[in-house]
N, C-alpha and C positions, 0 to 999 in steps of 0.2 A: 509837787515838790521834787528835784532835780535831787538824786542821792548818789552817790558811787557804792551801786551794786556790785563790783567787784569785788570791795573792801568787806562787803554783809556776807559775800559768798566764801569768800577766803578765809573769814571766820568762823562760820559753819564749818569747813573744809575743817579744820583746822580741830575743831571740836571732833568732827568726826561722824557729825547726825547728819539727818537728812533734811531736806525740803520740811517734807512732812511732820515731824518730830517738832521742828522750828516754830512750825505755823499752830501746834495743838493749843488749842483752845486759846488762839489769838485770831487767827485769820485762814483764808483757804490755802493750801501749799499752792494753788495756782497765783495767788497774788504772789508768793514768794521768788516763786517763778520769775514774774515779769519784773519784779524789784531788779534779782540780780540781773537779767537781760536789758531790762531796756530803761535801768537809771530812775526813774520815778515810780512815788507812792502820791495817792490825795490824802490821805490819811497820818496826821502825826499820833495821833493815839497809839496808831497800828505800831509804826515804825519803833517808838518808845518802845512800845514792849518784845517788839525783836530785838533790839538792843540791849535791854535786862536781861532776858533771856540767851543771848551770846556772852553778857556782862564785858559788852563795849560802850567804848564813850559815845554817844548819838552823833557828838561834834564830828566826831573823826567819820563819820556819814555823809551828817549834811550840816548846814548852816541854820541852826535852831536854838532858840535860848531854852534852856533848859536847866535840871541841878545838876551840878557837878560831881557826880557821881565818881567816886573812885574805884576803876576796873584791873582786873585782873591784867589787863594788856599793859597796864599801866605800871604794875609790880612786876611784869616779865623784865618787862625793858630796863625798869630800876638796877633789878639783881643785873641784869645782862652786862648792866653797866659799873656791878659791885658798888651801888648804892645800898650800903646793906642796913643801914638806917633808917633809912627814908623808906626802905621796903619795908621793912621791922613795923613803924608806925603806921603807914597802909593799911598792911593785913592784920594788924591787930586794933582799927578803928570800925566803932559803932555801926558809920551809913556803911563802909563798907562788910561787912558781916551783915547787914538788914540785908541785903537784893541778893544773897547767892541763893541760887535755884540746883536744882538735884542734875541738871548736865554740866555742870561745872564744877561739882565738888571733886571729883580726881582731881582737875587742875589747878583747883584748891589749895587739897594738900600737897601735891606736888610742887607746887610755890612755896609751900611750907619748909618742905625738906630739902630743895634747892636753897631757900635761906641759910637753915641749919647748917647745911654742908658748907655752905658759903663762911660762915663762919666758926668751922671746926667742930661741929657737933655734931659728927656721926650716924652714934648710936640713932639721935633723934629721928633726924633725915631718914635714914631708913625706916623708923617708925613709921613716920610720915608716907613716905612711901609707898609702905604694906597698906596702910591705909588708901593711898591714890589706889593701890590696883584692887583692893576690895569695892571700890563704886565706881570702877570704870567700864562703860559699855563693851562690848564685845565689838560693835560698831567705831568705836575710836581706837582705831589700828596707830593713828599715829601720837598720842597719846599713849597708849600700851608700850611703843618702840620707844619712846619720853623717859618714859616710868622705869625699863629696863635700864637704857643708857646710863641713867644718871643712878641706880644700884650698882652700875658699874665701873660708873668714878669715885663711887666711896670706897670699892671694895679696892682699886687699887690706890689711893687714899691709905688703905688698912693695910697694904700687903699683902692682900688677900686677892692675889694674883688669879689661881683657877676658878674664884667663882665670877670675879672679873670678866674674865674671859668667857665664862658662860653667859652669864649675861649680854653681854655684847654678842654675841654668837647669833641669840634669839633676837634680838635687833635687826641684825641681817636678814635672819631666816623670815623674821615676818615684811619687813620690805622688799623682799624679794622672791617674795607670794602675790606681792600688792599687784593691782591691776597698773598697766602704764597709765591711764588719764587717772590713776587716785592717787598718783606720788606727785602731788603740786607742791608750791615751795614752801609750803609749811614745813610738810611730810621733809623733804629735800635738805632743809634747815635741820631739823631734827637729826637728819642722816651724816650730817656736816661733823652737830656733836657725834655721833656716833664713833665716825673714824680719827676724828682728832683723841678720844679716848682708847682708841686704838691704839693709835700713833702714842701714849703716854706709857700706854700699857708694853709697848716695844722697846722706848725709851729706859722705861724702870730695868728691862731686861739688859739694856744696852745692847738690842737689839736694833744699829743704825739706820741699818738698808732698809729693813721691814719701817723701820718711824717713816723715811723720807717715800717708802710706799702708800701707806696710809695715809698721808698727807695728799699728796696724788690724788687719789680715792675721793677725798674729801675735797678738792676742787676742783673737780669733774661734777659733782652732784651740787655745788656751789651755788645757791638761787638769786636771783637780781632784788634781794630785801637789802633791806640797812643791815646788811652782816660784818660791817668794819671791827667791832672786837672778834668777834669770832674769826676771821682773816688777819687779825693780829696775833692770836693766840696760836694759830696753824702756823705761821710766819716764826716766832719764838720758837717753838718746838723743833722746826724745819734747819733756824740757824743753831741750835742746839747739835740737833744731830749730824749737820755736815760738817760744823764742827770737830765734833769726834775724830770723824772720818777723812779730815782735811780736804773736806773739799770749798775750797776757797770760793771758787766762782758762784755754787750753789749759795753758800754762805752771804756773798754780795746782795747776788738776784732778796733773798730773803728780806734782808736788810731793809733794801730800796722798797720792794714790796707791803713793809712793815711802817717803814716812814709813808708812803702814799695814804694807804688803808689811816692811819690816825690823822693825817693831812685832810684827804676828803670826807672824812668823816663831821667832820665841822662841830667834832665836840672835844673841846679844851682840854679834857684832862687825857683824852684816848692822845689828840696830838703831843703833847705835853711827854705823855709816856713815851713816843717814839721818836722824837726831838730827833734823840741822841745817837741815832742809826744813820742820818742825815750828817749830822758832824762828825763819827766815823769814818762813815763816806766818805768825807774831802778830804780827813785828815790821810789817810790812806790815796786817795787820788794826789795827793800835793807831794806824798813823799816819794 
């Protein structure tokens, strides 16, 4: 059977474990091996339960009928996309609560408290949280940087600027330990949020130059995933602070980059939201 082992591998990655950890008590790490190398398995047993065990859809693998199992990937992208509803009844459904396994529960709760925060509950969120990093591996470095980042948008959320700030600090410090071939675009992604919560935390200061620095930062490290909200949210921030600062030209370039990102994005409410950066544009071009 013909699979996209890249998609198996980047989800591990992503998790944080190994080959091995993957394969325990499913298969040899050598089969897991050749999965992600060279694109096929003979085996759909096998494959199901690497997919439970990542708690991805099989679909997004390969072309198999199978249940429809509702994953974790699946509640990323929801929230990602401030579906906070539709996430809501997700993670709080039956099948999904049967398949979670013990390498996925940081990311779990971390779904958990990315909701919360999503919808103004704090306190919870960081509950949550303390929970993500009490069952997260030492091995999932970028899940740990996850875990941090996002204590450190609640904390400036709170006004609670210096622990903010420390939090985020330890973000850096531990990406910037990482080996170069272990900051793949997962890791990268993560590091995206990092500096845009940077860049929030500079902004609350009204500190401009520093926002429009970290902004930089975070599009230099910018990976080739579906990152169009997250390039929207950079974009917003960016025209915020040049703004300030009157820098008009900066201010455009934003703009146009903010209508593209919800254009190519090919999802109706992202384009919808950035419409209006577009009819700025002209209106300003025609006068």
């Amino acid at each position: 059977m013909i699979v996209k082992g890249s998609l198996l591998k980047q989800r591990r990655e992503q998790l944080g474990i190994s080959q091995g950890q993957l394969a325990e008590g499913i298969c040899h790490q050598s089969m897991v091996s050749r999965v992600e190398k060279q694109n096929h398995i003979t085996s759909v047993t096998v494959l199901k339960a690497l997919c439970v065990r990542l708690h991805i859809d099989i679909k997004q693998i390969a072309e198999v009928t199978t249940e429809n199992h509702v994953q974790l990937t699946t509640v990323r992208t929801l929230i990602d996309q401030l579906e906070y509803q539709k996430a809501y009844d997700l993670l709080n459904s039956a099948s999904f609560n049967a398949d979670l396994e013990e390498l996925v529960m940081s990311e779990y709760y971390l779904l958990n408290a990315l909701w919360h925060s999503g919808i103004g509950e704090a306190t919870k969120a960081l509950h949550y949280l303390q929970l993500a990093l009490s069952t997260v591996l030492h091995t999932q470095v970028g899940l740990i940087i996850e875990i941090f980042s996002e204590m450190g948008a609640i904390w400036i959320k709170m006004a609670e600027y210096e622990n903010a700030k420390d939090c985020l600090e330890r973000c850096t410090k531990l990406y910037n330990a990482m080996k170069k071939d272990a900051k793949n675009d997962m890791v990268r992604a993560v590091m995206v949020k990092v500096y845009r919560y940077y860049a929030q935390l500079a902004t609350q200061q009204k500190d401009y130059e520093q926002t429009l620095l970290w902004i930089n930062q975070a599009m230099q490290v910018m990976p080739r995933l579906n990152t169009f909200y997250e390039l929207v949210q950079l974009q917003e921030l960016r025209i915020q602070a040049a703004s300030a600062l009157g820098k008009k030209q900066e201010q455009k370039e934003a703009k146009l980059l903010a209508y593209a990102a919800g254009l190519f994005s090919q999802e109706q409410k992202l384009a919808e939201q950035t419409q209006h950066y577009k009819i700025e544009f002209e209106t300003n071009e025609v006068k």
